[in-house]
C-alpha positions as CSV (number, residue, x, y, z in Angstrom):
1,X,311.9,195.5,-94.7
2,X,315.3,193.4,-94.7
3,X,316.4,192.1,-91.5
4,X,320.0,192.2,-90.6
5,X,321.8,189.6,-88.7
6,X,325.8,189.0,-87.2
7,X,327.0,185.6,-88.2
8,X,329.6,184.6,-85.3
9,X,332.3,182.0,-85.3
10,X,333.8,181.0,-82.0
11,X,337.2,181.1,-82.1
12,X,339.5,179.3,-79.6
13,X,342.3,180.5,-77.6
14,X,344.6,178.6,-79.9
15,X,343.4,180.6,-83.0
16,X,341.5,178.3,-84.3
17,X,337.3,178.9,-85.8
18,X,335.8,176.1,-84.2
19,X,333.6,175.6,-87.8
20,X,336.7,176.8,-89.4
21,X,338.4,173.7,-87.8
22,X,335.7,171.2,-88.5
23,X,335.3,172.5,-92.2
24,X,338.7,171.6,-92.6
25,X,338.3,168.1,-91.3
26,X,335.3,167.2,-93.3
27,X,336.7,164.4,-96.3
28,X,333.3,164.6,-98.7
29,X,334.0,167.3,-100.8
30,X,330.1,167.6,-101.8
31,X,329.0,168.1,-98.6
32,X,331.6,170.7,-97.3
33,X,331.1,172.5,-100.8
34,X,326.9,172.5,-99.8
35,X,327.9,173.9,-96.7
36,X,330.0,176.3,-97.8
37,X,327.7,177.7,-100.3
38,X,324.7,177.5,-97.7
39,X,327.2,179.6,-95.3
40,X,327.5,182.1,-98.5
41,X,324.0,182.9,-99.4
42,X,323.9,183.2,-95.4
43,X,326.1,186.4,-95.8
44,X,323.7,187.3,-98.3
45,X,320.8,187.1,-96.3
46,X,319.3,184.2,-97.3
47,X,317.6,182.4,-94.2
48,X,315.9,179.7,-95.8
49,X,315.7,176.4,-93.2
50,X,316.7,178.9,-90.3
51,X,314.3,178.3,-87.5
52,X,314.5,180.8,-84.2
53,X,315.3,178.9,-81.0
54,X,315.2,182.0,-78.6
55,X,316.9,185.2,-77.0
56,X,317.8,185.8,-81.1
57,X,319.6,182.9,-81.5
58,X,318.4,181.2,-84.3
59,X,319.3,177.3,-85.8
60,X,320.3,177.0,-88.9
61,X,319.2,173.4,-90.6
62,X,321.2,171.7,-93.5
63,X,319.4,168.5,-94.9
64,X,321.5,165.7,-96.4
């Protein structure tokens, strides 16, 4: 059975994505580029290093 998920970015009353925002900020290329493709297989429901924190929330680990 494939679970299903919502993948939410907080978005300010200026506008701006909060990650959005941050992503833009980020100077090493590499890492915002592993980020970004970690985000993408995400969407595809890839949940590898995702560990459940609660009330359906779950944390999403990166490892540098």
């Amino acid at each position: 059975m494939e679970e299903s998920f919502l993948l939410f970015e907080l978005v300010l009353p200026s506008g701006n994505g909060v990650i959005s925002s941050w992503l833009d900020r980020l100077k090493d290329k590499v890492i915002k580029g592993r980020i970004l493709s970690y985000i993408s297989r995400l969407r595809l429901g890839n949940m590898s290093n995702a560990k459940p924190i609660g009330s359906g929330i779950i944390e999403l680990r990166l490892f540098f």
